[in-house]
Structures are given as structure tokens and as C-alpha cells.
PDB file with SEQRES, HELIX, SHEET and CRYST1 records, atoms N, CA, C and O in Angstrom:
SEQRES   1 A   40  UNK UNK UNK UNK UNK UNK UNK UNK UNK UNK UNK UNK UNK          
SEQRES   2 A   40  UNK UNK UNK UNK UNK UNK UNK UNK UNK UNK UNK UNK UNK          
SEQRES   3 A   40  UNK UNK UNK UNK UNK UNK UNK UNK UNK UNK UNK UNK UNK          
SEQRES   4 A   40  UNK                                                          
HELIX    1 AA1 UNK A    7  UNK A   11  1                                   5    
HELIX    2 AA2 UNK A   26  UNK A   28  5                                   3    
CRYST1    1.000    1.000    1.000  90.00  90.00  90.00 P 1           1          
ATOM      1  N   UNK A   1     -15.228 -10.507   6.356  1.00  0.00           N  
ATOM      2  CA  UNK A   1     -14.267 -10.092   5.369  1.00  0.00           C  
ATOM      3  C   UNK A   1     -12.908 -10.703   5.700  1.00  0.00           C  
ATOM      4  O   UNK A   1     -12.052 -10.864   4.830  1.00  0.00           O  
ATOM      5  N   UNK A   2     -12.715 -11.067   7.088  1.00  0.00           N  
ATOM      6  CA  UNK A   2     -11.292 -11.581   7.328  1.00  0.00           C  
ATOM      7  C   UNK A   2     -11.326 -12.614   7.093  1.00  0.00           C  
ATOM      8  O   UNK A   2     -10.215 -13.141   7.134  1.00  0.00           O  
ATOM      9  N   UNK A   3     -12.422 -13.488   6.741  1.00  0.00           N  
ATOM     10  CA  UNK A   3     -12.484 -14.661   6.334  1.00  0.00           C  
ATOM     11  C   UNK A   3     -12.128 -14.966   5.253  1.00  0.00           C  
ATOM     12  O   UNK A   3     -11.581 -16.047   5.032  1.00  0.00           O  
ATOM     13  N   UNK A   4     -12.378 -14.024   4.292  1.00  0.00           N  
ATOM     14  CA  UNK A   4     -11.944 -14.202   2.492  1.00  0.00           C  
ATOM     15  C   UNK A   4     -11.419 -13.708   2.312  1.00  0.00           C  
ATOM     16  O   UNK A   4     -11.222 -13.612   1.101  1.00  0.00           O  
ATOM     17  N   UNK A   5     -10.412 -12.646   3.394  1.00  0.00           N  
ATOM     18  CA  UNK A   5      -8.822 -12.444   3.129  1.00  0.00           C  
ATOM     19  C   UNK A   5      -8.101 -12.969   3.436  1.00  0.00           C  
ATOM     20  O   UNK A   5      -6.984 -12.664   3.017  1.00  0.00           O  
ATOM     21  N   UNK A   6      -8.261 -14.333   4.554  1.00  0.00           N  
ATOM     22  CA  UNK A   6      -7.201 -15.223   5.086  1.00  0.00           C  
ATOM     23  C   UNK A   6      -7.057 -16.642   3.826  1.00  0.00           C  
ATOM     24  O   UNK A   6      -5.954 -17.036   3.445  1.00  0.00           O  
ATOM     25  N   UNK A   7      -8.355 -17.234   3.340  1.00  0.00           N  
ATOM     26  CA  UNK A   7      -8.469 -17.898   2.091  1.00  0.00           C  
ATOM     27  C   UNK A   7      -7.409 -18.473   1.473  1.00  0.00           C  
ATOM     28  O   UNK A   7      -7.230 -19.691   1.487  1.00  0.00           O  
ATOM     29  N   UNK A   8      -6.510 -17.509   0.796  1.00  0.00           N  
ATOM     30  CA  UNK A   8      -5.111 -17.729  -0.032  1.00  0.00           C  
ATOM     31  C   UNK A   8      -4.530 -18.098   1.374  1.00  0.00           C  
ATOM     32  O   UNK A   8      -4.513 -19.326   1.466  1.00  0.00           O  
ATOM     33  N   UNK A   9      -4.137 -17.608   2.291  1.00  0.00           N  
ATOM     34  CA  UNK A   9      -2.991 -18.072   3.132  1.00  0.00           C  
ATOM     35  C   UNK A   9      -3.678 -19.141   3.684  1.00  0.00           C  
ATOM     36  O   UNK A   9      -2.765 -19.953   3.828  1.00  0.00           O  
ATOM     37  N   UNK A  10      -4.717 -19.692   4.099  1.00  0.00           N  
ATOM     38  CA  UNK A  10      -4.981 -21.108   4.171  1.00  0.00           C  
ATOM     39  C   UNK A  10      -4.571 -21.909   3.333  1.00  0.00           C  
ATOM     40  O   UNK A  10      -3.875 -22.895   3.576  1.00  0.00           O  
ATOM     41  N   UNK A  11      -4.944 -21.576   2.335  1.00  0.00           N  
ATOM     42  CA  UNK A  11      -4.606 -22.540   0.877  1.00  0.00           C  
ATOM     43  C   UNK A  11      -2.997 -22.951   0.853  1.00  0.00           C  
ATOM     44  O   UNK A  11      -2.676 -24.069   0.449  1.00  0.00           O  
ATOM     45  N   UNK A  12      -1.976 -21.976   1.315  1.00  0.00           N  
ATOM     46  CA  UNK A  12      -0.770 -21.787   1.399  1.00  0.00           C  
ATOM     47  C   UNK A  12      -0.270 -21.347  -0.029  1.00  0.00           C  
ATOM     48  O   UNK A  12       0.617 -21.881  -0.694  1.00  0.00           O  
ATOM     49  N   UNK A  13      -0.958 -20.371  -0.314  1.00  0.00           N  
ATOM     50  CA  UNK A  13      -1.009 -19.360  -1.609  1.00  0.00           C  
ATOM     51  C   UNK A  13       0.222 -18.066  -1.445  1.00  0.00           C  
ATOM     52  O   UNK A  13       1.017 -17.457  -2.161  1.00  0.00           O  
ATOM     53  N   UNK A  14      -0.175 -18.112  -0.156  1.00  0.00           N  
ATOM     54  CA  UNK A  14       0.834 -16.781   0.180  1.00  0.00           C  
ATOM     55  C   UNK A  14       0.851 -16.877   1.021  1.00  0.00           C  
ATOM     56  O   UNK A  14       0.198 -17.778   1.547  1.00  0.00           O  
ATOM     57  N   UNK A  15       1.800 -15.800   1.927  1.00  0.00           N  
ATOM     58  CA  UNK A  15       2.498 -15.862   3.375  1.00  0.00           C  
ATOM     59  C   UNK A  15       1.243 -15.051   4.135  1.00  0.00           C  
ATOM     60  O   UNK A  15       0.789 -15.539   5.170  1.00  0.00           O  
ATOM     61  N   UNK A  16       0.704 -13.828   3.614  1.00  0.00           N  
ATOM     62  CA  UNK A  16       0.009 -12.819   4.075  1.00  0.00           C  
ATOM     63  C   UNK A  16      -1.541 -12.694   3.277  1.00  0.00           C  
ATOM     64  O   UNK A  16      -1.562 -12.844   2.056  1.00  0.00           O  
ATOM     65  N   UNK A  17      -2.500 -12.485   3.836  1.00  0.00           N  
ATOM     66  CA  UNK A  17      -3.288 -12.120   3.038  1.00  0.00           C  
ATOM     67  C   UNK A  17      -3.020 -10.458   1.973  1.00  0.00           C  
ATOM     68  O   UNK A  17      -3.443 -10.336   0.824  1.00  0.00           O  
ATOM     69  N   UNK A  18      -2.513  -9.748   2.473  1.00  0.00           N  
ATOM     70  CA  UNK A  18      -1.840  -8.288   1.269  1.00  0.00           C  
ATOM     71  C   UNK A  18      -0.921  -9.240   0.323  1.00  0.00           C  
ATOM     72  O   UNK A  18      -1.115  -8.751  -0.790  1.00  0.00           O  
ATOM     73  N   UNK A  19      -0.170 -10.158   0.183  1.00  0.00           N  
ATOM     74  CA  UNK A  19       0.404 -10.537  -0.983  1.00  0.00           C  
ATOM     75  C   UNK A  19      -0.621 -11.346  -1.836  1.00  0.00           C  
ATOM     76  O   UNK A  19      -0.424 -11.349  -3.051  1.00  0.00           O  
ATOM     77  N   UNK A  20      -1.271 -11.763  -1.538  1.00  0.00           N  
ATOM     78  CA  UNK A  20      -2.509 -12.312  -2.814  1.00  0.00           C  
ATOM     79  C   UNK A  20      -3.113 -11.161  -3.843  1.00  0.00           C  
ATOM     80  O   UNK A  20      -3.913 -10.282  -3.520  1.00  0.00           O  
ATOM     81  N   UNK A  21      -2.596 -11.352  -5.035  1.00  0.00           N  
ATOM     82  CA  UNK A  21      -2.453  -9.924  -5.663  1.00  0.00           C  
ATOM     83  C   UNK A  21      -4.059  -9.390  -5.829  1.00  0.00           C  
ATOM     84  O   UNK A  21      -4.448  -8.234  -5.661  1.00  0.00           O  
ATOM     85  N   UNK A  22      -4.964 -10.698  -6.249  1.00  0.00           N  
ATOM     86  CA  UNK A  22      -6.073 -10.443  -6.584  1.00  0.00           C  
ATOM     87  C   UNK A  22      -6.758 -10.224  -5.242  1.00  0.00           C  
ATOM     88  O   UNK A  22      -7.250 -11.347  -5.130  1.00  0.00           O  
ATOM     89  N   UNK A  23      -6.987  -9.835  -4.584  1.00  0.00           N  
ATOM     90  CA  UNK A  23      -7.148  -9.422  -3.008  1.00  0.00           C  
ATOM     91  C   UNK A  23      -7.593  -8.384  -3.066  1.00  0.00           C  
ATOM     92  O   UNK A  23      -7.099  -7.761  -4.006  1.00  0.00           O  
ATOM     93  N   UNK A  24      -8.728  -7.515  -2.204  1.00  0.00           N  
ATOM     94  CA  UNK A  24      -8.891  -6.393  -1.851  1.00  0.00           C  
ATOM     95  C   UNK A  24      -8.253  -5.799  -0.246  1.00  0.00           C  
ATOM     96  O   UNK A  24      -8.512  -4.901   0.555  1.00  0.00           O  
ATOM     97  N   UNK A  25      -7.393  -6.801  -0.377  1.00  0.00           N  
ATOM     98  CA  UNK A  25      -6.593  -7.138   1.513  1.00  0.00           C  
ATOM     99  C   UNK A  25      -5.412  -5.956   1.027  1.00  0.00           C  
ATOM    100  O   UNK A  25      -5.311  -4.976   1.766  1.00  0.00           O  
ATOM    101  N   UNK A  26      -4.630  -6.018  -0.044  1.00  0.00           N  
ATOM    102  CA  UNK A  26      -3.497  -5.655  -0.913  1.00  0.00           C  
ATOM    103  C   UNK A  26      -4.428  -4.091  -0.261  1.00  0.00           C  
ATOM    104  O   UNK A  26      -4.091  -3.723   0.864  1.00  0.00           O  
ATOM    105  N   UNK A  27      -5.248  -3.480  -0.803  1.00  0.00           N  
ATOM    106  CA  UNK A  27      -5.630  -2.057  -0.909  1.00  0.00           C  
ATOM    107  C   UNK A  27      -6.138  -1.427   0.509  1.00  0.00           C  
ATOM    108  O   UNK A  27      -6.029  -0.226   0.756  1.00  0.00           O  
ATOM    109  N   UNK A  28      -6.709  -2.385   1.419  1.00  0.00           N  
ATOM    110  CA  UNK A  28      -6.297  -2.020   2.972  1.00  0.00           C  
ATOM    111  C   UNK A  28      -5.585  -2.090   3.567  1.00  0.00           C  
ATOM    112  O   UNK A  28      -5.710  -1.842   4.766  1.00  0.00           O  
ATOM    113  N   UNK A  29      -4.207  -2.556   2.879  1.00  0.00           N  
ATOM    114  CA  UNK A  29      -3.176  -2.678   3.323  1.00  0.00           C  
ATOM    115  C   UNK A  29      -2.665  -1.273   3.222  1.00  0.00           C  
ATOM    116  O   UNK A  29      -2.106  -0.530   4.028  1.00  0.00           O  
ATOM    117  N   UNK A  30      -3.003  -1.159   2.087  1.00  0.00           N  
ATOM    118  CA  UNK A  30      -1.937   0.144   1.419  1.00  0.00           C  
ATOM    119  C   UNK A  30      -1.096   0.093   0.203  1.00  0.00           C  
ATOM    120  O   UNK A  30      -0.352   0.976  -0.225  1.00  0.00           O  
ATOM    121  N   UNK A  31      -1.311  -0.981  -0.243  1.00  0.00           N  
ATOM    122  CA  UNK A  31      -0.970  -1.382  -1.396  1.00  0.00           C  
ATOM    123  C   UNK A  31      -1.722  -0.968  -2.675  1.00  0.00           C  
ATOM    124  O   UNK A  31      -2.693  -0.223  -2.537  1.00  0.00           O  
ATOM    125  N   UNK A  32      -1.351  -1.399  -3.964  1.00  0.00           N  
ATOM    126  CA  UNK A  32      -2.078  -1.351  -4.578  1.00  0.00           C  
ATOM    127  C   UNK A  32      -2.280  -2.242  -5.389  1.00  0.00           C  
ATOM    128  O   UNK A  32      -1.234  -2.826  -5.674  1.00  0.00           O  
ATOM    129  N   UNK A  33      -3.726  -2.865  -6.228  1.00  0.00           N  
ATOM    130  CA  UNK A  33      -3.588  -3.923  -6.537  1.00  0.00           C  
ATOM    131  C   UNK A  33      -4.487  -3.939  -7.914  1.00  0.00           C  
ATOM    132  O   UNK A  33      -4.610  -2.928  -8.605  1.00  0.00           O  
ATOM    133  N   UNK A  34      -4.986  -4.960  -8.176  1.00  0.00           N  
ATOM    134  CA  UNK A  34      -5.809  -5.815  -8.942  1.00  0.00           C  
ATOM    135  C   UNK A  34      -7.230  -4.548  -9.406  1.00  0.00           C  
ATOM    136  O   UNK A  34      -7.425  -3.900 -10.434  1.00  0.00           O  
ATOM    137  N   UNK A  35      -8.085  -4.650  -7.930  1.00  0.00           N  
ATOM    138  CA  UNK A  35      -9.474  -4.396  -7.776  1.00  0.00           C  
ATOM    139  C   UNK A  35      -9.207  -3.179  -7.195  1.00  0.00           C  
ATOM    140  O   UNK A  35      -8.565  -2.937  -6.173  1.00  0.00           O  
ATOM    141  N   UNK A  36      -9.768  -2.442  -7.956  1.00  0.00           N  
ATOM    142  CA  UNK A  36     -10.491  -1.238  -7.389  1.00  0.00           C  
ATOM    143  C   UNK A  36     -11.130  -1.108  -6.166  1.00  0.00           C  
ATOM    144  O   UNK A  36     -11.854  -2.060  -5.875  1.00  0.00           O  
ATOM    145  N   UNK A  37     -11.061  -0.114  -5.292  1.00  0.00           N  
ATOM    146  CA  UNK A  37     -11.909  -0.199  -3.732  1.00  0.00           C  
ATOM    147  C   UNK A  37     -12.084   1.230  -3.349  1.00  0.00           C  
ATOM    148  O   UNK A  37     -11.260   1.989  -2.839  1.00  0.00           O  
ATOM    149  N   UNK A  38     -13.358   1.454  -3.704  1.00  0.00           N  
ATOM    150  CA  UNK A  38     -14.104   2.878  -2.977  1.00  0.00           C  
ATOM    151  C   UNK A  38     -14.125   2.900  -1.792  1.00  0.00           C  
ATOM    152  O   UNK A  38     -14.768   1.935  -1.379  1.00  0.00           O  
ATOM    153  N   UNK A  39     -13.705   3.580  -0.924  1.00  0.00           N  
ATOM    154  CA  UNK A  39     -13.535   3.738   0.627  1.00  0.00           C  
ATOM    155  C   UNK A  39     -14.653   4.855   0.911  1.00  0.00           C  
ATOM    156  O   UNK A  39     -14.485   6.068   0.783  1.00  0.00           O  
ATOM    157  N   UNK A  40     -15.947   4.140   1.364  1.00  0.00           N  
ATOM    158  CA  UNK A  40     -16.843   5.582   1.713  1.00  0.00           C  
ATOM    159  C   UNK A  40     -16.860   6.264   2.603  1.00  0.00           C  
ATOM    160  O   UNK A  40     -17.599   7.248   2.613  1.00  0.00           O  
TER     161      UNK A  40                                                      
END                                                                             
């Protein structure tokens, strides 16, 4: 999973993986975002 949250910041998309809005990184962050994420 840290692999396809680092993605955008490889790309140099963003600074962080939580600022890539479409991200589910944003909602383990604590953020809130795009995608929905059930925490079981």
C-alpha cells in the first residue's frame, strides 16, 4: 500500500502522499478526501 501512496510523489505530483487528493493516503492521514474508506 505504501507503494501506491508514494506514486504521485514519485511522479512529482505532490510533496506528500496525503496531498494527492484522489488518494486513500489523504483519509489515513486524517484528512478527508475523494474515496471513501471503511476502517474495519
Amino acid at each position: 500500500m505504501k507503494y501506491i501512496h508514494e506514486n504521485p510523489v514519485r511522479a512529482g505530483i505532490v510533496g506528500k502522499p496525503e496531498d494527492y487528493m484522489c488518494s486513500r493516503a489523504r483519509n489515513y492521514a486524517g484528512f478527508e478526501g475523494f474515496i471513501a474508506v471503511d476502517y474495519w
